[in-house]
C-alpha positions in Angstrom: 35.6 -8.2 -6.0 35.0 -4.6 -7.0 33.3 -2.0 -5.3 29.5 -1.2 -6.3 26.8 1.0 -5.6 23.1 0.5 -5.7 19.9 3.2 -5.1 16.7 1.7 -4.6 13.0 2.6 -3.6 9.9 0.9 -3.5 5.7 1.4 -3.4 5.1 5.0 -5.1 1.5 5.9 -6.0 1.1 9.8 -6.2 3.2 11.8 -8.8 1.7 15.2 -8.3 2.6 18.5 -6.1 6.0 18.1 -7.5 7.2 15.4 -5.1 7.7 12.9 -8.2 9.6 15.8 -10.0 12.1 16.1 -6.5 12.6 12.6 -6.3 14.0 12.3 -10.1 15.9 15.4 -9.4 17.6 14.1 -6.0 17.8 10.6 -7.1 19.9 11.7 -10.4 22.0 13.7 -8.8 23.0 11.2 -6.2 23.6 8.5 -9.1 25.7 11.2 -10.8 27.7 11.8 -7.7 28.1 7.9 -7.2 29.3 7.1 -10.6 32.5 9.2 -10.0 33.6 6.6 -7.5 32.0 3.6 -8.4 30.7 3.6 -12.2 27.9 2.5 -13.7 25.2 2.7 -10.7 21.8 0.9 -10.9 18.5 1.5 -10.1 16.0 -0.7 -8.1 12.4 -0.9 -7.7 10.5 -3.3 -4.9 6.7 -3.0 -6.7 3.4 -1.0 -6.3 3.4 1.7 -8.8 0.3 1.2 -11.1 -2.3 1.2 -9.0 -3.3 2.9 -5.2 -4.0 6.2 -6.2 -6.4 8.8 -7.5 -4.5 9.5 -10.8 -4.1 5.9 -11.0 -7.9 5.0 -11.0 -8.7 7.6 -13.8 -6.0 6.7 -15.8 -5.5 2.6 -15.3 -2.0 3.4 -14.1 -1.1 4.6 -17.7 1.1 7.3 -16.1 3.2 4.8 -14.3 5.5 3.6 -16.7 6.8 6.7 -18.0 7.5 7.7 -14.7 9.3 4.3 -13.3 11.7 5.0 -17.0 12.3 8.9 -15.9 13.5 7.7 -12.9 15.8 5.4 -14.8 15.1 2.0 -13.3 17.2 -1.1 -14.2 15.1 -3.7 -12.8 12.3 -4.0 -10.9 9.6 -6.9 -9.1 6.0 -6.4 -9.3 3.9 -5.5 -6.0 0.0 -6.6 -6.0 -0.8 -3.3 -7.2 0.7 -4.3 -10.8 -2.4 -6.2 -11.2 -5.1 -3.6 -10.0 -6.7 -3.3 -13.3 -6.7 -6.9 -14.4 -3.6 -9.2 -16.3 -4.4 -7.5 -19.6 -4.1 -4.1 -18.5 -1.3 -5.1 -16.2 0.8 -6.6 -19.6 0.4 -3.7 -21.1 1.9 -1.7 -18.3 4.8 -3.7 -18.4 5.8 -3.5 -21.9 5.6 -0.1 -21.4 8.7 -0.2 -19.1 11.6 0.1 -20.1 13.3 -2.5 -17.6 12.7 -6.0 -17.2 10.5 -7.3 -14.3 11.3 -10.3 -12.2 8.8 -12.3 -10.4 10.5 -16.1 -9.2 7.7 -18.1 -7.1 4.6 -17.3 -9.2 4.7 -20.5 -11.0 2.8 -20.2 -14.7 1.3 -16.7 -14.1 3.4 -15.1 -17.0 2.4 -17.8 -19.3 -0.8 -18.0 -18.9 -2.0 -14.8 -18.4 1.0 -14.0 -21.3 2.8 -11.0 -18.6 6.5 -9.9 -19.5 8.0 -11.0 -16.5 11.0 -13.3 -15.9 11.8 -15.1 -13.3 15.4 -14.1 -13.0 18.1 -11.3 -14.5 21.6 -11.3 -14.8 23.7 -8.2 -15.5 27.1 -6.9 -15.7 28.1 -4.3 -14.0 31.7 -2.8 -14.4 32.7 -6.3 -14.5 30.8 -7.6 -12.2 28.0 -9.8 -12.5 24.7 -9.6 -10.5 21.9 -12.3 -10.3 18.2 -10.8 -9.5 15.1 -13.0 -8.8 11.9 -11.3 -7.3 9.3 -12.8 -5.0 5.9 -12.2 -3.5 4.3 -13.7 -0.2 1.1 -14.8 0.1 -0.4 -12.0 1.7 0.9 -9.9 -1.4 0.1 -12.6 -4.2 -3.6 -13.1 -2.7 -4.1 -9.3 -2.9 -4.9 -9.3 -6.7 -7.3 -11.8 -8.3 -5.8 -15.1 -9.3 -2.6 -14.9 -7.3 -3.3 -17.0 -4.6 -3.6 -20.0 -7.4 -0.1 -19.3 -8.6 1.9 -18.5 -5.4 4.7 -21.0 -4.2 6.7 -20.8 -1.3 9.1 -18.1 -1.4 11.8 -19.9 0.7 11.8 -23.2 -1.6 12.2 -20.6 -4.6 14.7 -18.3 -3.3 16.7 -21.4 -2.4 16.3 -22.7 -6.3 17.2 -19.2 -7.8 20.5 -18.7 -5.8 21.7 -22.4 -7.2 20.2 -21.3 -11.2 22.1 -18.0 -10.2 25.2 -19.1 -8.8 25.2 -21.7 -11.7 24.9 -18.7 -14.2 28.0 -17.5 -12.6 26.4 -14.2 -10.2 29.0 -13.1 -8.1 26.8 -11.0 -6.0 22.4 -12.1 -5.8 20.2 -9.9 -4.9 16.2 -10.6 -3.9 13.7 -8.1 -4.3 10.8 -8.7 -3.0 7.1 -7.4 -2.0 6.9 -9.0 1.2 5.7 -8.6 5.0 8.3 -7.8 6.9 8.1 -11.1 8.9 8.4 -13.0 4.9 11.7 -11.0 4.5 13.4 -11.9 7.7 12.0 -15.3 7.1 14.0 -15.8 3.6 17.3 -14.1 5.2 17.2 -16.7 7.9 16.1 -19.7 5.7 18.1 -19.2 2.5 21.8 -19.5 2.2 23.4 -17.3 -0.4 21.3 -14.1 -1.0 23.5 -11.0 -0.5 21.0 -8.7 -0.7 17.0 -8.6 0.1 15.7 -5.0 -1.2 11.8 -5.3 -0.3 9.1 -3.2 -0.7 4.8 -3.6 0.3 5.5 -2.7 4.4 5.9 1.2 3.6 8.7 1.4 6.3 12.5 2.2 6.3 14.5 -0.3 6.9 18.4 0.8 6.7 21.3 -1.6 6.6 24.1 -0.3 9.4 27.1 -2.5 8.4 27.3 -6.3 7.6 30.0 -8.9 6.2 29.0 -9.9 2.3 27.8 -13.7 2.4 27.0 -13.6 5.5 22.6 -14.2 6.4 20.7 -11.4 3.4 20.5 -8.0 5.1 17.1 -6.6 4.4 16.0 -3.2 3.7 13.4 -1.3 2.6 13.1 2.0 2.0 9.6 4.1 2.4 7.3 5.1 0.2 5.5 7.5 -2.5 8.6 8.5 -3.1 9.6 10.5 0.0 13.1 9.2 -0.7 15.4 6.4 -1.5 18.2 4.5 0.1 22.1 4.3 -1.2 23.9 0.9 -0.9 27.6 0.4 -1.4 29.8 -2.3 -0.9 33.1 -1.8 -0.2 35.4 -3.9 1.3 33.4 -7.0 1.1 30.8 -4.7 3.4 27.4 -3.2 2.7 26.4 0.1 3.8 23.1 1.9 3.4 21.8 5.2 3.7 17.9 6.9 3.3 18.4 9.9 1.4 14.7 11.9 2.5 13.5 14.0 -0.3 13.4 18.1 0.1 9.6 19.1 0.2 10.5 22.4 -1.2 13.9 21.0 -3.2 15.0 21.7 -6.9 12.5 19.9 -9.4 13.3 17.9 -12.7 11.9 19.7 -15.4 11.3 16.8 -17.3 9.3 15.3 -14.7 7.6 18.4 -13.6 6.1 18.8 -17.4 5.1 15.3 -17.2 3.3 15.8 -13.8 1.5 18.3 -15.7 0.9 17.1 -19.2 -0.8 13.8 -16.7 -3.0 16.6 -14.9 -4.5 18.5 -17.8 -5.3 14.8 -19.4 -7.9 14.3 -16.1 -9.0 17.4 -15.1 -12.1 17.8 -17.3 -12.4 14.5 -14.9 -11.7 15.8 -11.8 -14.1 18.8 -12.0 -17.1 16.9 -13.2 -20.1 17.3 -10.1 -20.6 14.0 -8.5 -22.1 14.9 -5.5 -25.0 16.9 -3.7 -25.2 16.9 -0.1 -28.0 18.5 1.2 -25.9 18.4 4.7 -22.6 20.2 5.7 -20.2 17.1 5.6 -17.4 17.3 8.4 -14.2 16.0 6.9 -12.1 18.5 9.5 -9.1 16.6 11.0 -10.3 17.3 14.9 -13.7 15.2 14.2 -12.8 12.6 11.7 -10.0 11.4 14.5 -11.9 11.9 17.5 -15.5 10.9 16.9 -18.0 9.5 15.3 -18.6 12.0 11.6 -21.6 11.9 9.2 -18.5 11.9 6.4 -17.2 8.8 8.0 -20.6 7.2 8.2 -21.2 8.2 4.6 -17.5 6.2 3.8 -18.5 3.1 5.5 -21.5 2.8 4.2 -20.7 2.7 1.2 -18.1 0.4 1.6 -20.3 -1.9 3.5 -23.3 -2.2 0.5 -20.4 -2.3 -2.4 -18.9 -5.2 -0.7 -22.4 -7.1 0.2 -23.1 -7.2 -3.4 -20.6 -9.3 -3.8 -20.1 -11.4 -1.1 -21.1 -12.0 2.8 -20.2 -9.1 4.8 -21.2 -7.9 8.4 -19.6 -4.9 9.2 -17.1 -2.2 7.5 -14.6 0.1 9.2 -11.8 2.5 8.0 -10.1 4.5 10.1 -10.2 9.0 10.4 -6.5 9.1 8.9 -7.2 8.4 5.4 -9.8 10.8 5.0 -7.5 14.3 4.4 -9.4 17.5 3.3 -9.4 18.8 7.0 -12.4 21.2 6.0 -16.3 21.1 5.5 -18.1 20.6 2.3 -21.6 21.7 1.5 -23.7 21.6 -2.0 -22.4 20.3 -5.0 -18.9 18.5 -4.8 -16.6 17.6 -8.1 -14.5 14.8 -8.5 -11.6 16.4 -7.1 -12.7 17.4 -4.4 -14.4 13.9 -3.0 -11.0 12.7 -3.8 -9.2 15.2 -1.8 -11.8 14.0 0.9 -10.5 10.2 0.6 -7.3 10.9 0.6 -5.9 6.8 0.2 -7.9 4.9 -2.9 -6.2 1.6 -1.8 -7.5 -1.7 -1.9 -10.2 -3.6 0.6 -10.1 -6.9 2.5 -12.6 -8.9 3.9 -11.7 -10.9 6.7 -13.1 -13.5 9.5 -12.8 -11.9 12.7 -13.2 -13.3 16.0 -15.5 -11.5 18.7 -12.0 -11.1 20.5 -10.3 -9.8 17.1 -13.3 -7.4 16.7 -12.7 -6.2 20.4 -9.5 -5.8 20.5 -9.8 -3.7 16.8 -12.6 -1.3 18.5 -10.5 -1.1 21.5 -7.7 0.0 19.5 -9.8 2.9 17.4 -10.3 4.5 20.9 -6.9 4.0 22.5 -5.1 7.4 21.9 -7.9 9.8 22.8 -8.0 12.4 23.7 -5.3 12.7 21.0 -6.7 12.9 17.4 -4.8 10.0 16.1 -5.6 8.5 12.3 -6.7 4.7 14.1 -9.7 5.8 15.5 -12.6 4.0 13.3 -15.2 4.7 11.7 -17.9 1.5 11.3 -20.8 0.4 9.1 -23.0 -2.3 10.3 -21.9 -1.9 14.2 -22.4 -0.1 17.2 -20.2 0.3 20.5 -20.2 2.2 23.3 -16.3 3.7 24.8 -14.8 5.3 28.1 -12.1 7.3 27.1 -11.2 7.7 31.1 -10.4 4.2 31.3 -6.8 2.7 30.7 -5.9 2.0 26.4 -7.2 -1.5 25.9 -10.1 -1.9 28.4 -11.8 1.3 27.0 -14.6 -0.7 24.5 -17.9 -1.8 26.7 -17.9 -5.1 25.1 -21.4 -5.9 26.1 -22.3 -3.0 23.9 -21.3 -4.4 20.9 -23.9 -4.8 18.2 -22.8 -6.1 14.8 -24.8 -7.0 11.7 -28.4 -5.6 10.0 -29.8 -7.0 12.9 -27.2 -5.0 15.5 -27.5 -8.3 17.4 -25.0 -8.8 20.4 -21.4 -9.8 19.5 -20.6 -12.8 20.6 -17.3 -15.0 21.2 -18.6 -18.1 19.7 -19.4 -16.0 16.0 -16.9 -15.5 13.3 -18.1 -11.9 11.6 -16.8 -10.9 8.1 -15.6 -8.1 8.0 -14.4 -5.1 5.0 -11.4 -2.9 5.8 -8.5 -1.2 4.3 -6.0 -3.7 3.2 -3.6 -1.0 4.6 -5.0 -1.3 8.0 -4.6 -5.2 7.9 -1.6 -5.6 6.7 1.1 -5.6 9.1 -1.4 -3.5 11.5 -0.5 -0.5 9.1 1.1 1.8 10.8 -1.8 2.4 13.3 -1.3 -0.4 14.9 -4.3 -2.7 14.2 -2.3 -5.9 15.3 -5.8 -8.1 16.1 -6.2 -7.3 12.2 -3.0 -8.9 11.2 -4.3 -12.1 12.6 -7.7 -12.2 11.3 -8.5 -14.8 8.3 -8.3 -13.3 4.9 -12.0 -14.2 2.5 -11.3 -12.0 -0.1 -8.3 -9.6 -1.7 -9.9 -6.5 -2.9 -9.8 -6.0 -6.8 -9.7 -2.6 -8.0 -13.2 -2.6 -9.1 -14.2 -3.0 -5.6 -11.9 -0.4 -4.3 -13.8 1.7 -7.1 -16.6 1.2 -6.1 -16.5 1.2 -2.5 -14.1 4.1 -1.4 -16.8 6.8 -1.7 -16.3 6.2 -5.7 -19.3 3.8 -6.3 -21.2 4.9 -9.0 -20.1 8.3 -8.6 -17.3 8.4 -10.9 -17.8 6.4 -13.4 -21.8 7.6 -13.7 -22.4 10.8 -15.7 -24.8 12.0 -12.3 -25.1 13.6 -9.7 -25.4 11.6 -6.5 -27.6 13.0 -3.4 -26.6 12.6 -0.1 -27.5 13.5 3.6 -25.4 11.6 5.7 -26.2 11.9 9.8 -24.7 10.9 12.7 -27.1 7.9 14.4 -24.9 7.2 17.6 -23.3 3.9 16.2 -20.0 5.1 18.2 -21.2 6.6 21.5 -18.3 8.5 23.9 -20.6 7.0 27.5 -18.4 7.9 30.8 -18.7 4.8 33.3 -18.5 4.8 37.4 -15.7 3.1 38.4 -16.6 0.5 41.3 
């Protein structure tokens, strides 16, 4: 079998400050070193690219495509963030690619909802001939509206696509997926015949070291908003990765870079429009919003908490210091841009069914790496709790001063409480470790127009006004030092 080399990257949202124009830069260059040795060299993409950031949500994603073609994709599987801005939307975003995406285990979506997406792709390359199939899990598929209804199990697919594959005469088949990591390992243990598992939707990177072709898939992922990519080769019936990290100061594509700012001049009569007037000095610096309780924060989670309760049941909202990035003070009037400097992560929300023990263990978490300013520490709507930072991580929360609810009335460990957070935070624990999180029931995926509308966004950006403000900070997270007996 001959040699072959494969670059691939997954879950990019933010094309500005000349990162995008880097990537398309580095990641041409390495293809053009590659094909030298090993030909034609593809390109591979693992999902989330249309929606999940600020550009995104002013523009529907219509940026995306053009910048998934400059970086000259081959094929590509949708993430949940494909479908931020509803199917329609969503099918016009694929046409406008110029590579064919594969989605295997989402039963009649494309039909119905009439979506460009196959469920598998064959292609040749310098005489060799790849199968791909692509595949969501159900924490992906239940993040957009309607994809809970079509998900099947991504083990019984995978194990139909390698036999359609294998039938169709692939030498090599290759699985890309938007999956938890646990969903990947769980298809490279349970199906026979995938070579390859490139997956995307965990934000890590996950390198392959060395491993025997037909042998259990390897899995690998490989970061995120394009801060680099990972090179594959197999040679000698092996596979071999390696992350290739993006310069921060680097050569940029000038292609790209007049794209990134042809994308910019179409929203910035947008971003400088006044949406705000706080009569209060908001504190957004990086030492409070990790540390302690912020009238910024309070303002956030508020406003998540009454988007989310006009929609359904909710109890309580909490996001946590590290998405919010201006790491400065803001007074007066406030445009677009700079509220969405101030929420630095426009992702999607969850509500979830949490246990009093789940809900512990969460608040326990926030407070864990103080004194350190650390991104987990929380900031809450709809609760109240009391911390000792001198106590040991994990017994730090006084759970007898936990209030929850309009009525702050006692948590208890016989109550479920809905919850609203950051489907970040949930997922996997994020990268902030929110583990109680991962375990908590699911009620609801976010859609985009909740994200909208509950991220500090409500009415304020899509309402020619200007919205007042005077957030305070009312002791709802209270630093109290206890004796030890």
């Amino acid at each position: 079998m001959r040699d072959l080399a494969l670059l691939h990257f997954n879950d990019v949202y933010n094309i500005q400050d000349g990162k995008f124009a880097r990537f398309v830069k580095e990641l041409r260059d390495e293809q053009e070193s590659m094909k030298a040795t090993f030909g034609q060299v593809l390109v591979l993409f693992s999902g989330d690219a249309f929606g999940g950031s600020t550009w995104s949500t002013l523009k529907a994603g219509g940026q995306m495509p053009e910048a998934l073609n400059m970086a000259g994709v081959n094929v590509a599987c949708p993430g949940n963030h494909e479908f931020d801005f509803g199917f329609s939307e969503g099918g016009r975003l694929f046409e406008a690619c110029s590579f064919p995406w594969v989605v295997s285990n989402l039963g009649n979506l494309a039909r119905d909802k009439q979506l460009p997406l196959r469920s598998h792709v064959l292609q040749d390359v310098e005489g060799l001939r790849i199968g791909f199939f692509g595949l969501m899990d159900r924490n992906a598929a239940q993040l957009f509206e309607g994809g809970d209804q079509y998900f099947q199990d991504f083990v019984d697919t995978g194990k139909d696509m390698v036999k359609i594959l294998r039938e169709l005469g692939a030498e090599i088949v290759i699985a890309l997926t938007h999956m938890d990591m646990i969903s990947d390992e769980r298809l490279s243990e349970e199906v026979q015949g995938i070579d390859l598992i490139l997956g995307g939707h965990d934000h890590m990177i996950c390198p392959i070291v060395g491993s025997s072709i037909r042998g259990p898939g390897e899995v690998l992922k490989s970061g995120s908003d394009f801060e680099g990519f990972s090179k594959l080769t197999y040679v000698s019936g092996r596979w071999r990765s390696e992350f290739h990290r993006v310069s921060k100061s680097g050569e940029q594509d000038q292609a790209a870079a007049r794209f990134e700012s042809e994308v910019y001049q179409s929203i910035r009569p947008q971003l400088q429009r006044r949406v705000l007037q706080s009569d209060v000095v908001l504190d957004c610096r990086e030492a409070t919003v990790r540390s302690r309780e912020s009238n910024v924060g309070n303002f956030i989670a508020d406003s998540i908490l009454q988007s989310c309760r006009s929609k359904v049941r909710c109890d309580a909202a909490f996001i946590n210091g590290g998405m919010m990035r201006g790491n400065r003070t803001y007074t007066g009037v406030l445009t677009q841009e700079d509220v969405l400097g101030m929420v630095a992560y426009q992702d999607s929300l969850c509500v979830l069914d949490m246990s009093g023990e789940e809900l512990l263990e969460t608040l326990d978490h926030s407070v864990s790496q103080l004194p350190a300013r650390k991104g987990c520490f929380l900031h809450v709507s709809g609760l109240r709790f009391e911390f000792d930072p001198s106590r040991d991580p994990g017994a730090r929360v006084d759970k007898g001063s936990i209030r929850i609810g309009d009525d702050l009335r006692p948590m208890s460990d016989d109550e479920v409480y809905r919850c609203v957070t950051r489907e970040w935070l949930r997922s996997s624990g994020g990268m902030d470790g929110f583990k109680g999180l991962g375990r908590a029931k699911v009620v609801a995926a976010a859609t985009q127009t909740l994200m909208q509308e509950g991220l500090v966004l409500p009415s304020l950006l899509i309402k020619d006004e200007v919205y007042r403000i005077s957030p305070s900070i009312d002791g709802r997270c209270q630093e109290r030092r206890r004796s030890r007996l």
